[in-house]
N, C-alpha and C positions, 0 to 999 in steps of 0.2 A: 504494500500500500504506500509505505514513506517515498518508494520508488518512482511510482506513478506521478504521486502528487509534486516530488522534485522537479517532471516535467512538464507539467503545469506551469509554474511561473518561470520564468525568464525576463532578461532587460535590465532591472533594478538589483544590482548587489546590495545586500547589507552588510556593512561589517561586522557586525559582532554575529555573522551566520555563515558564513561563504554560501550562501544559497541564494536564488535569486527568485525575483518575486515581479510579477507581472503588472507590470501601473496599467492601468487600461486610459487608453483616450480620449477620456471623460470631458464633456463640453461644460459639463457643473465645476462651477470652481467648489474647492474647498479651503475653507480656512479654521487655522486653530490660533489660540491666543495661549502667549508662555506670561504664565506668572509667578510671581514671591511675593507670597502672604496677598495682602490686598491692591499691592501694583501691577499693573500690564509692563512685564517688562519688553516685548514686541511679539510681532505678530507672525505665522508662516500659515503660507498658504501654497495651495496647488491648484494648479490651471494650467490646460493645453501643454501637457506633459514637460510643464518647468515648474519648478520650487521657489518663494521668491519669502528673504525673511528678511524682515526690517524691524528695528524700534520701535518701541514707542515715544509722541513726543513728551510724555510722563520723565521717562527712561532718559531720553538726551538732555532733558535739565536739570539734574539730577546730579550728586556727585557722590551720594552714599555708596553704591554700587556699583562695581568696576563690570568694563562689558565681558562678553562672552570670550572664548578665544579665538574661536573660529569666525568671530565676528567682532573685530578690533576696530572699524569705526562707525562709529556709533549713526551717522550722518550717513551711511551710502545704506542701499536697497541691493541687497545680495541675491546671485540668482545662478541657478544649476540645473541641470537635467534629471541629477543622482541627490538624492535626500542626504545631506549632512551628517558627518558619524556623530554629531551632539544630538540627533532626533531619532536616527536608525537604531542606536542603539537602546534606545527605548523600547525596541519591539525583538522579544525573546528568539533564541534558535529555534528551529523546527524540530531538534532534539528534547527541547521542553515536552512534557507529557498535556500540559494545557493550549500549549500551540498545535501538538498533532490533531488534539481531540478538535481546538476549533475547526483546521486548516481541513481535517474528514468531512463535516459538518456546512462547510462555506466552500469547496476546494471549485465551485464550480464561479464564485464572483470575488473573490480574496484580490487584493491590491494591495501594495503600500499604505493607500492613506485608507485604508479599513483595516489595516494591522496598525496603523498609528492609534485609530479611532479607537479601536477597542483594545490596545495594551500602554499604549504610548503617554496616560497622564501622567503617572507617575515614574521616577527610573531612582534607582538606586545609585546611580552616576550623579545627580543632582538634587539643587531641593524645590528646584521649578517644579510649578505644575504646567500640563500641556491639555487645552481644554478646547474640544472644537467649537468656533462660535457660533451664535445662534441670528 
């Protein structure tokens, strides 16, 4: 079965999986907001198969908190085709026993941002939460 489902997804590497996972072409954007405690500290979104992650303007006035690493100024609107190892690694291996059971269960609509959606708010890597907006 892990076999099958391996070939399922393709396109999108995660890091913290060596497996690959299928972004589908989706014309709906999606967007998630990263926060600490009760500030927006910016925003990532997906649309027409690129990732675009920006601050908030909360976040650039701001001096309590130093930015991301992967995102050292604060001022520009970053953008990729492949989701960032500070958001991918938010969403477990496929050797997880909770990723198989969903990945069996979903294997025929699974994407990146539906493994962001449903494992991605919280990560043990930080103390952001990741919260898709509404």
């Amino acid at each position: 079965m892990l076999k099958s489902l391996k070939k399922i997804f393709s396109n999108t590497s995660l890091n913290n999986t060596n497996e690959k996972f299928n972004l589908s072409s989706s014309k709906e954007e999606h967007v998630f907001v990263l926060k600490y405690n009760n500030h927006l500290i910016g925003t990532l979104k997906y649309f027409n198969n690129e990732w675009v992650f920006y601050y908030s303007d909360w976040f650039k006035n701001q001096n309590e908190f130093r930015h991301l690493l992967e995102f050292p100024n604060k001022e520009k609107e970053y953008k990729t085709k492949e989701l960032w190892p500070f958001f991918s690694n938010r969403i477990p291996s496929i050797k997880q026993p909770k990723m198989q059971v969903y990945l069996e269960e979903n294997a025929n609509k699974v994407n990146t941002v539906d493994l962001l959606e449903k494992f991605g708010t919280y990560s043990v890597n930080n103390p952001y939460k990741l919260e898709l907006a509404l």
